[in-house]
VOGU-3710 file (C-alpha; in Angstrom, 3 decimals, decimal comma):
1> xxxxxxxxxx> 109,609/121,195/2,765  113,439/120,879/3,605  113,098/119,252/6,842  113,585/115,681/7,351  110,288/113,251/7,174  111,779/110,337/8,857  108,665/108,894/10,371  106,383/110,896/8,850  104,179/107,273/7,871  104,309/105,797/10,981
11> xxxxxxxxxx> 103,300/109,139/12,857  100,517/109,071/10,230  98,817/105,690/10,678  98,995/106,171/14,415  96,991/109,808/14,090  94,328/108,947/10,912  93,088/106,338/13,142  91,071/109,190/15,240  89,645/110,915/11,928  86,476/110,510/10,871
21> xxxxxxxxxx> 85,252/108,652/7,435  84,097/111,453/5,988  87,024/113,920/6,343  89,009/110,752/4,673  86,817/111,045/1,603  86,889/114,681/1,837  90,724/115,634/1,852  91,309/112,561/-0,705  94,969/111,841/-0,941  95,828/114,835/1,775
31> xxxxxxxxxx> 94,103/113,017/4,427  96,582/109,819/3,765  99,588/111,959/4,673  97,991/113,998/7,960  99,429/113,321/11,137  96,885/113,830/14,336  97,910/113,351/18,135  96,817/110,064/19,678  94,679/110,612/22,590  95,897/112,213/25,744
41> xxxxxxxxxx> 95,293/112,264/29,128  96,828/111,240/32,539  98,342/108,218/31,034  99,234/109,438/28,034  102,200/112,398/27,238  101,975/114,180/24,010  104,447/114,115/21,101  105,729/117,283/20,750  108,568/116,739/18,756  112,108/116,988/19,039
51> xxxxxxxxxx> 112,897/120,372/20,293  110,297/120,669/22,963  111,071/119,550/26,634  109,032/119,087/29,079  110,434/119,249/33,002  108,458/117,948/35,592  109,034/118,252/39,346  110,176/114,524/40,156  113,384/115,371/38,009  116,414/116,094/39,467
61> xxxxxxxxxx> 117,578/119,907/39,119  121,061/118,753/38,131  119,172/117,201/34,955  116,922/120,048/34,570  119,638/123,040/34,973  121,929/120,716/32,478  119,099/120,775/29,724  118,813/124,471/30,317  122,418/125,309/30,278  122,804/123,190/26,794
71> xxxxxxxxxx> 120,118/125,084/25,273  121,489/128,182/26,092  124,886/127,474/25,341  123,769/126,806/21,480  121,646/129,619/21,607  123,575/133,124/23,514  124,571/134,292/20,360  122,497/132,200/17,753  120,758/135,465/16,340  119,644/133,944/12,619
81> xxxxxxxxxx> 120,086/129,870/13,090  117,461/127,517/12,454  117,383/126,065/16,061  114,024/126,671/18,046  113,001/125,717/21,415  110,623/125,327/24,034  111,353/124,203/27,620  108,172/123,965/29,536  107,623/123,465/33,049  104,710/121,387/34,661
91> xxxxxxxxxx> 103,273/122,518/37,943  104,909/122,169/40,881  108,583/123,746/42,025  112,087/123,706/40,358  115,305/125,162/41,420  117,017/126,286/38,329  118,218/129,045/36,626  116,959/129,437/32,904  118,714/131,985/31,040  116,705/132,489/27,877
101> xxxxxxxxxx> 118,821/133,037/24,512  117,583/133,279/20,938  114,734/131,768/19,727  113,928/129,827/23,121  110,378/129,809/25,118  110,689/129,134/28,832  106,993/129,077/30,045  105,227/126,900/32,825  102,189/124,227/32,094  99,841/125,258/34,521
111> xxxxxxxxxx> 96,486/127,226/34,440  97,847/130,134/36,572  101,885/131,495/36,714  101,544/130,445/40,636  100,943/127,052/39,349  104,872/126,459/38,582  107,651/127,906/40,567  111,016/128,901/39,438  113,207/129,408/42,718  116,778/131,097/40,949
121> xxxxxxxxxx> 115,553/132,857/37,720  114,175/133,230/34,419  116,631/136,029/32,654  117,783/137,661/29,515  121,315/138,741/29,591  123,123/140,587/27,210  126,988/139,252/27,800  127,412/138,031/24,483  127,419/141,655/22,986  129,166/143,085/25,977
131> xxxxxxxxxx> 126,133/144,558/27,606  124,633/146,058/24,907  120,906/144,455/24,485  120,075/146,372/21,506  119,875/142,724/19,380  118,568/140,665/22,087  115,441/139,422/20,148  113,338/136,560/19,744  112,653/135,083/23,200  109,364/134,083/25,424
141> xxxxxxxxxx> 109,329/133,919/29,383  105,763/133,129/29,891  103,356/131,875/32,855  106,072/131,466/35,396  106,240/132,669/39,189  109,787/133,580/39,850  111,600/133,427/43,241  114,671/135,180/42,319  118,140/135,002/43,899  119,465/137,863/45,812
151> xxxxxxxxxx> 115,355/139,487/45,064  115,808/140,737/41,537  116,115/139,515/38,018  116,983/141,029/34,696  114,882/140,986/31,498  117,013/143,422/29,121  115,572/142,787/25,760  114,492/144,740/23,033  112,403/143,850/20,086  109,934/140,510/19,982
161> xxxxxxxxxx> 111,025/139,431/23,249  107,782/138,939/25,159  107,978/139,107/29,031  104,022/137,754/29,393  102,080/136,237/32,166  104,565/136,282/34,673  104,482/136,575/38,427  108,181/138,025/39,317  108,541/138,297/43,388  110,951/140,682/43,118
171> xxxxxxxxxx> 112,639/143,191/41,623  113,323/143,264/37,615  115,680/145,119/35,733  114,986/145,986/32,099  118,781/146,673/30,673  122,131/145,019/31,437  124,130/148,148/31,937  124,482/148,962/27,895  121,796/150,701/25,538  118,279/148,601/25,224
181> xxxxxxxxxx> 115,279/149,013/22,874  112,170/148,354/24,307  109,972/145,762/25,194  107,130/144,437/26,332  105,358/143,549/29,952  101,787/142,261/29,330  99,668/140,168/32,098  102,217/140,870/34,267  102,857/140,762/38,272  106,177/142,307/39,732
191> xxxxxxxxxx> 105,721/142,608/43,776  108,835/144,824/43,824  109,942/147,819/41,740  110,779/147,493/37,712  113,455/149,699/36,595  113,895/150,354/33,017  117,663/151,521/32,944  118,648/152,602/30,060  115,578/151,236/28,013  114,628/153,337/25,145
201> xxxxxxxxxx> 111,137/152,547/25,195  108,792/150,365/26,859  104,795/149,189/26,846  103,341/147,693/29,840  100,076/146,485/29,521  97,812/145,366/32,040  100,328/145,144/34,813  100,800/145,221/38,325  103,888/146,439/40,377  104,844/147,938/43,493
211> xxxxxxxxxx> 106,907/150,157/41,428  108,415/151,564/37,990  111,376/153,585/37,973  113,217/154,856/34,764  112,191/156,492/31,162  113,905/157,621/28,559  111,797/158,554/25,582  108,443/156,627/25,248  107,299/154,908/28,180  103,439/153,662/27,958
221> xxxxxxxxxx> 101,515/151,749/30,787  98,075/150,841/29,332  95,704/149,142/32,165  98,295/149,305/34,708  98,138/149,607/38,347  99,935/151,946/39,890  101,582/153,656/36,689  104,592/155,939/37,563  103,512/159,701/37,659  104,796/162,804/35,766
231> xxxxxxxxxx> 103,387/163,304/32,288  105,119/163,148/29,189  107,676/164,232/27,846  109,191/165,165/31,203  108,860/162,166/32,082  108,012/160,497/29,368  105,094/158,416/30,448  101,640/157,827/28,096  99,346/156,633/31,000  95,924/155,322/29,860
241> xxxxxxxxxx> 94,054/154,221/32,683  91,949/151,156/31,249  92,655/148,815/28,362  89,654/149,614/26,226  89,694/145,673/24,702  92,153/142,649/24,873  92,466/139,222/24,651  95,637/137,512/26,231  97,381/135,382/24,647  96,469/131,377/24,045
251> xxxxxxxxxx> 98,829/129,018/26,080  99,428/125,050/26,703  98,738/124,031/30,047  98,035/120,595/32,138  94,975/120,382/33,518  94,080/118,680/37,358  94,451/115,189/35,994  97,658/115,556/33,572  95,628/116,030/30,416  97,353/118,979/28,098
261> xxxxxxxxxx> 94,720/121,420/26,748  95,499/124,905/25,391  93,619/128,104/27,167  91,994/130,842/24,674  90,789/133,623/26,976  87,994/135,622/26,868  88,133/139,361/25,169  88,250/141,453/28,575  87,118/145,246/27,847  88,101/148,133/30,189
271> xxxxxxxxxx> 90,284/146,318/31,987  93,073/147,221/34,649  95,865/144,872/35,833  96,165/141,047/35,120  93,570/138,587/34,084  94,907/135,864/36,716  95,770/137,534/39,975  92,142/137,909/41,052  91,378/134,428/40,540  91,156/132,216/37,524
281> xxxxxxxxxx> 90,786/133,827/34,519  87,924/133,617/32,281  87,942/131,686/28,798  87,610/128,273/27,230  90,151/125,024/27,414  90,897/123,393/23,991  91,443/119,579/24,049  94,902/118,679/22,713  93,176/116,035/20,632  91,391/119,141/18,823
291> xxxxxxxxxx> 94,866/120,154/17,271  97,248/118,970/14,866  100,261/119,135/16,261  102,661/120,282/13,679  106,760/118,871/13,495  109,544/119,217/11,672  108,924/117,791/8,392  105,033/118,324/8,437  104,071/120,530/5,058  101,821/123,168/3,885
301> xxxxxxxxxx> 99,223/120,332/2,603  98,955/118,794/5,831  98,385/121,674/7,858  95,513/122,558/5,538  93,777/119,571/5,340  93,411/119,524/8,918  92,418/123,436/9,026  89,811/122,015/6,600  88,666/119,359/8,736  88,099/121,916/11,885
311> xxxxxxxxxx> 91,454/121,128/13,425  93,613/123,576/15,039  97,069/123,981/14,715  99,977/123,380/17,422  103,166/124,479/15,534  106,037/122,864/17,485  109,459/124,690/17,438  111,404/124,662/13,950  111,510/126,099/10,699  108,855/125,338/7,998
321> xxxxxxxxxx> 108,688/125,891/4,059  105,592/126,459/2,758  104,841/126,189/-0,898  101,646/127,367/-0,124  99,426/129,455/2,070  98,135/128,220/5,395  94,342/128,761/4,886  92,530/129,985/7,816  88,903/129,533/7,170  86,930/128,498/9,978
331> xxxxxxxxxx> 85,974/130,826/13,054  87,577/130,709/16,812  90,430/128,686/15,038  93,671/128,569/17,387  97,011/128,687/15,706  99,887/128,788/18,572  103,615/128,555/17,832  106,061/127,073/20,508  109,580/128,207/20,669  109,410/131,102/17,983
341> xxxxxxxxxx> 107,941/128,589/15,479  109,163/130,100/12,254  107,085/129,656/8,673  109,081/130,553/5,311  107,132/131,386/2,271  108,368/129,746/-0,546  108,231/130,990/-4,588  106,625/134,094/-3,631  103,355/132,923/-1,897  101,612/133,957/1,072
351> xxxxxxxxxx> 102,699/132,460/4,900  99,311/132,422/6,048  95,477/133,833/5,050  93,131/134,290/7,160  88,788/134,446/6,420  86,647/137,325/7,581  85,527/135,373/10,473  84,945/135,482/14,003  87,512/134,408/16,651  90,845/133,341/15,374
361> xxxxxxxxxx> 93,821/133,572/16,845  97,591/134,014/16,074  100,015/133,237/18,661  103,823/132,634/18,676  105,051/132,495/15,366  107,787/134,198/13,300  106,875/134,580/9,832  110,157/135,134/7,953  109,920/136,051/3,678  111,531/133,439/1,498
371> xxxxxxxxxx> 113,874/134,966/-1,369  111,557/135,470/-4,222  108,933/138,176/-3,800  105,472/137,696/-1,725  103,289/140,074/-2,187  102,010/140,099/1,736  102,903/137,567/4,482  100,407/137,747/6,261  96,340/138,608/5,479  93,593/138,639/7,891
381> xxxxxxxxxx> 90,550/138,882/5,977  90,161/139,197/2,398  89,969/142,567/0,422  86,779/144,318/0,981  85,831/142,261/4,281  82,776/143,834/5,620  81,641/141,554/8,514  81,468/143,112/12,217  83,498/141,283/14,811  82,412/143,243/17,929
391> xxxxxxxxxx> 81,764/140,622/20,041  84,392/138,022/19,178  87,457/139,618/17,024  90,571/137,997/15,728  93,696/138,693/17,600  97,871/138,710/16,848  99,737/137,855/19,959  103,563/137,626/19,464  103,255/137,415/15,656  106,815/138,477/14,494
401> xxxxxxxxxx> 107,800/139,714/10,913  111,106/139,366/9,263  112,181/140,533/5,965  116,238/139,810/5,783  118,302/138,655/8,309  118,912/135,096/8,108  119,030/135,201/4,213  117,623/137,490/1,555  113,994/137,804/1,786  111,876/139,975/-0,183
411> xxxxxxxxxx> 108,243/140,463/0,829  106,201/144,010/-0,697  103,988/144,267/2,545  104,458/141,945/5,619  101,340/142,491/7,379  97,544/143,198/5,793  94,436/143,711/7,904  91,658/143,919/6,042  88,753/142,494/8,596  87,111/144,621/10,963
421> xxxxxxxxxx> 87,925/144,845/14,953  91,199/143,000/14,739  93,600/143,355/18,096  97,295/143,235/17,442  98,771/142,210/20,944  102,067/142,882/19,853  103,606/142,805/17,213  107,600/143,339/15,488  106,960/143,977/11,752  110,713/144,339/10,780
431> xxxxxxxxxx> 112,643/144,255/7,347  116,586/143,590/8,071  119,313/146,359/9,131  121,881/143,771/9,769  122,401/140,430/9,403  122,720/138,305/5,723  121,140/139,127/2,628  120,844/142,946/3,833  120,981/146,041/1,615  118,807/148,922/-0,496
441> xxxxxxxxxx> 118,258/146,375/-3,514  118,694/142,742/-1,276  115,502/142,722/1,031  113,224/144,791/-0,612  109,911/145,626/1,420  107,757/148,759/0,706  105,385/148,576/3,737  105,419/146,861/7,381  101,866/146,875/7,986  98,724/148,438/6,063
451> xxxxxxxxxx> 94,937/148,079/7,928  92,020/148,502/5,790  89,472/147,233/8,295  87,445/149,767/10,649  87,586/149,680/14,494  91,382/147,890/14,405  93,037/148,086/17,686  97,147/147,346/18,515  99,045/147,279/21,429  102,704/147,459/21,067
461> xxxxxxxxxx> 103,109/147,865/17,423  107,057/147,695/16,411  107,686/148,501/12,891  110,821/149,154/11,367  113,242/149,566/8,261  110,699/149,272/5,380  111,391/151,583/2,161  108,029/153,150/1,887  105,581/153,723/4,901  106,200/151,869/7,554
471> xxxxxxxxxx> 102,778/151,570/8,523  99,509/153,125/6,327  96,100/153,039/7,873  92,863/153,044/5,494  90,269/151,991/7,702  88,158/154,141/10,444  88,146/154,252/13,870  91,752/152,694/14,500  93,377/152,544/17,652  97,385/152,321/18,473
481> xxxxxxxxxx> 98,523/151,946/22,358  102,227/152,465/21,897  104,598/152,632/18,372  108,234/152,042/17,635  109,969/152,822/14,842  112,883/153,358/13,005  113,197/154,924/9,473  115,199/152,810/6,735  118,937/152,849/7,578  120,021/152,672/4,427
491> xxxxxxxxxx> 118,612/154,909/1,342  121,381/155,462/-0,779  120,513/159,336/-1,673  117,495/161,727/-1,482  115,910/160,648/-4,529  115,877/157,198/-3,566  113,475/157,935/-1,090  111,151/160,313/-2,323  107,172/159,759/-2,186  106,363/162,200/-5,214
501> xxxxxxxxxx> 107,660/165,675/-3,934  107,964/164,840/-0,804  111,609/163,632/1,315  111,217/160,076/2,429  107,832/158,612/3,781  105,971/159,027/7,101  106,559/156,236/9,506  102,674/156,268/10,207  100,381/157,261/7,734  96,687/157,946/7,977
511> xxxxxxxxxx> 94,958/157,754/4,722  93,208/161,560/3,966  89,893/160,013/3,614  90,345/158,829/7,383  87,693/160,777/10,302  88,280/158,681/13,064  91,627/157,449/14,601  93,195/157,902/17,640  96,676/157,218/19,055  99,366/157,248/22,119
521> xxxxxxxxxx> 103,019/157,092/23,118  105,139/156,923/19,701  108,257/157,320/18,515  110,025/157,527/15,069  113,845/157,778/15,099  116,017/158,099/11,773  119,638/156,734/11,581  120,469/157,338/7,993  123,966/155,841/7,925  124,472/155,551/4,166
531> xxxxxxxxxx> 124,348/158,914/3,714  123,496/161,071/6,344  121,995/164,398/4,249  119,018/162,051/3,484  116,369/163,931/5,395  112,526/163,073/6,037  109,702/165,249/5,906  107,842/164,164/8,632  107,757/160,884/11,038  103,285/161,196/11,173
541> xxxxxxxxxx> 101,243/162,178/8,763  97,773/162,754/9,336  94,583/164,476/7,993  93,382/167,527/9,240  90,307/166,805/10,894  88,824/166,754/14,858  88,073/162,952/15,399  92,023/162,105/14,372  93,947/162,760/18,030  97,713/162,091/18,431
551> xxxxxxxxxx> 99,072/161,988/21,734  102,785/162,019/23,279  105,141/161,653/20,258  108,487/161,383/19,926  110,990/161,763/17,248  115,160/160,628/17,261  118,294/161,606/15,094  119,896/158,565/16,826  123,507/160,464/16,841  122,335/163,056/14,525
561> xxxxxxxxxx> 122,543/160,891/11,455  120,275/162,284/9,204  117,206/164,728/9,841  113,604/164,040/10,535  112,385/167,997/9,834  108,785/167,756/11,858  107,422/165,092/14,169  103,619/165,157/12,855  102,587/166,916/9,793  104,176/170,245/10,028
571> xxxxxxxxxx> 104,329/170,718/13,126  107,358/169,754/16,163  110,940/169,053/15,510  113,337/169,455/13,608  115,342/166,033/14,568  118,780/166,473/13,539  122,409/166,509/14,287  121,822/170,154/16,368  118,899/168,609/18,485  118,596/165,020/18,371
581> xxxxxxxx> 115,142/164,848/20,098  111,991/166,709/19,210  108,616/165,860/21,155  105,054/166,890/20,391  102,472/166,197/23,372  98,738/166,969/21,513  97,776/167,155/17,444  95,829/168,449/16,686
//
């Protein structure tokens, strides 16, 4: 670890106190440097570190709209600092205007988003890059009811910028006048209409709305009420009517008498529309004391030991070094990142493993690669996991990957799934096209994401950049509700970027000993501007066979730079500088 320690031994007597003998004899000399939350209730406020604030309702709004402008002011245009933050709201009402810049979570603390009330707004604006919100990443607006001024507010985003669990009473806008690049509305209430602008693509997932109005080339609603109509590509809407299986996100909340516990809900299956609008939603509250809450300075060795001891893990906002894995091992296991909580593998290990087990679940972390070589960031489940997880699977929510960027990073594959009946609840698997530390031979990735388990289901799957396949799927019966993609920018020549005979890789590949897989709304775009002859063969690549459906595809020469030849296989397309955008509804 970089980050300071000061404190580190007093936090430590103060937490051991509530550990048992027996884990103390267990983790040896780990347990002497662990660091466990005293006891909270409603006389008793968690330590949450030092960039976590918490507003409550008796505060003055000139105090509260100060803290938010400050925040924002450091991070508008902060796109690859080290500052992280989370500004959390109790229950009750606030008016105040939070305008949410990089690496910044603005959610409320209460069971429901009608719980806490923002009367002004909760926005993403792009001003600092003169309307364009192409780069407007890494940001959370979560569990929040929003009275907005003049009846609309403005979420123009694209990638890893979660608009979840929100109750807008209004209208929202999805651009700021200038191009966007898609996003995501999950859990979501809007009473009045949501127009995309100029938003490339979009998922919304289990919403409701009086309205939508816009499109432009993918546009999927999954579960949600009263989906625009027309059919794809003109417009281009993917509608599936019921989300097949899903498990929101975790969150922190304050319970009826001011004790903080964190809310895993239930997997939901064929749902429509949000889990809380109906009434309370269904799932199980986590005592605070059950978690180690993780700060700057905390290391790789605590956070294990108290894995090991059945603890779960409360990753406050900052940047972490590990200099070795976090070990997931035990099942229903809650690890939930505040403020874009950002772990950095160090001398080539792995960020974080995960056991075949039942239950866990990622939330809210960005999981960047350190500069020498990992071999995978991320694993859930070891190779050759077998176990069934049907009835209680492991879920990603907001689990970001970043190869490049803020430094050189170097990672071979960010994300690999080998256990069965995973959900990815969005997810940005991205290696660098800008930024430090960027180029062809600087951060070197060969694959985004590769799933080896069987009956693997994503929502809002974003990969991009990565030299080989962006995504490759080996296991059966996968599902994909919405993909975004863009090819490498920057091979250097044709034979760069050749798999065997073949010009460039597929963007999504289906392993040829797949017979089940199934999947809707995606696009593949190719901008190849360091030299624009590179062409690719194909954006999907599939095997032949009847149980492997593709539906509502899209393909992009953004400009004409460079050539995607067919959208799926051999068939659709060409992509190119003569016709930018080629669409294929059905394959087979």
């Amino acid at each position: 670890m970089t980050n300071d320690t000061t404190g580190r031994g007093r936090r430590g007597r103060r937490r051991i106190a509530g550990w048992t003998a027996a884990f103390a004899a267990l983790a040896g000399a780990a347990a002497a440097a662990l660091t466990v939350p005293a006891a909270h209730g409603a006389d008793a406020e968690p330590d949450l570190g030092p960039n976590v604030q918490i507003f409550d309702p008796s505060m003055s709004a000139q105090d509260i709209q100060g803290k938010l402008d400050s925040v924002f002011g450091e991070q508008e245009k902060n796109q690859f600092g080290q500052a992280r933050h989370a500004l959390l709201f109790k229950p009750g009402s606030y008016d105040v205007k939070a305008n949410v810049g990089f690496y910044t979570q603005v959610a409320g603390l209460g069971l429901s988003p009608d719980d806490t009330t923002i009367n002004g707004q909760v926005h993403a604006e792009a001003d600092w890059f003169d309307g364009n919100a192409t780069q407007n990443f890494w940001r959370d607006a979560e569990n929040l009811a929003v009275n907005p001024d003049g009846g609309a507010d403005r979420w123009a985003v694209s990638q890893a910028a979660p608009y979840r669990r929100m109750h807008l009473k209004g209208d929202l806008q999805l651009d700021d006048g200038g191009w966007s690049s898609g996003g995501l509305l999950a859990d979501t209430k809007v009473d009045g209409q949501v127009k995309s602008g100029s938003q490339q693509q979009w998922l919304s997932r289990n919403t409701e709305w009086g309205g939508w109005t816009g499109s432009n080339w993918n546009m999927v609603f999954v579960g949600a009420q009263n989906a625009p109509a027309g059919d794809f590509p003109n417009p281009p809407y993917t509608r599936v009517d019921k989300t097949p299986v899903s498990r929101e996100k975790p969150f922190l909340y304050v319970d009826d008498d001011g004790a903080y516990k964190v809310f895993a809900p239930d997997v939901r299956k064929d749902s429509t529309g949000t889990s809380w609008s109906s009434g309370a939603p269904k799932g199980t509250s986590i005592p605070l004391d059950d978690f180690f809450i993780v700060k700057p300075g905390d290391t790789a060795e605590e956070m294990n030991a108290a894995l090991d001891a059945g603890k779960h893990l409360l990753v406050t906002p900052g940047v972490y070094h590990l200099d070795a894995p976090l070990k997931v091992t035990r099942p229903d296991t809650v690890v939930l990142g505040l403020g874009l909580a950002t772990l950095i593998p160090d001398n080539g290990v792995s960020a974080m493993t995960v056991a075949d087990v039942d239950g866990v679940k990622l939330a809210g972390l960005l999981i960047d690669a350190g500069t020498e070589n990992s071999e995978t960031l991320m694993e859930v489940g070891p190779k050759d996991s077998s176990a069934s997880h049907a009835d209680n699977p492991t879920s990603l929510h907001d689990v970001f990957f970043r190869v490049g960027g803020a430094g050189v990073g170097k990672a071979s594959t960010s994300l690999v799934v080998n256990s069965s009946n995973v959900i990815g609840d969005h997810t940005w698997i991205w290696r660098a096209d800008h930024g430090d530390g960027v180029g062809w031979d600087s951060n070197t990735a060969d694959q985004g994401l590769v799933v080896n388990g069987d009956d693997v289901t994503m929502y809002g799957l974003f990969v991009e950049h990565y030299q080989k396949h962006q995504t490759t799927w080996n296991g059966e019966g996968g599902r994909t509700y919405f993909y975004q993609n863009e090819m490498p920018y920057d091979p250097p020549n044709q034979d760069a970027w050749m798999n065997g005979s073949t010009k460039g890789y597929a963007a999504y590949k289906v392993a040829d000993s797949v017979k089940r897989h199934e999947a809707w709304g995606l696009g593949s775009y190719c901008f190849f501007s360091t030299n624009k002859s590179v062409t690719a063969e194909h954006a999907f690549e599939v095997p032949q066979t009847p149980d492997v459906r593709f539906h509502d595809m899209v393909t992009v020469s953004l400009g004409g730079t460079g050539t995607i030849n067919h959208v799926i296989n051999g068939t659709g397309g060409p992509s190119d500088a003569g016709s930018n955008v080629a669409n294929v509804t059905e394959y087979p």
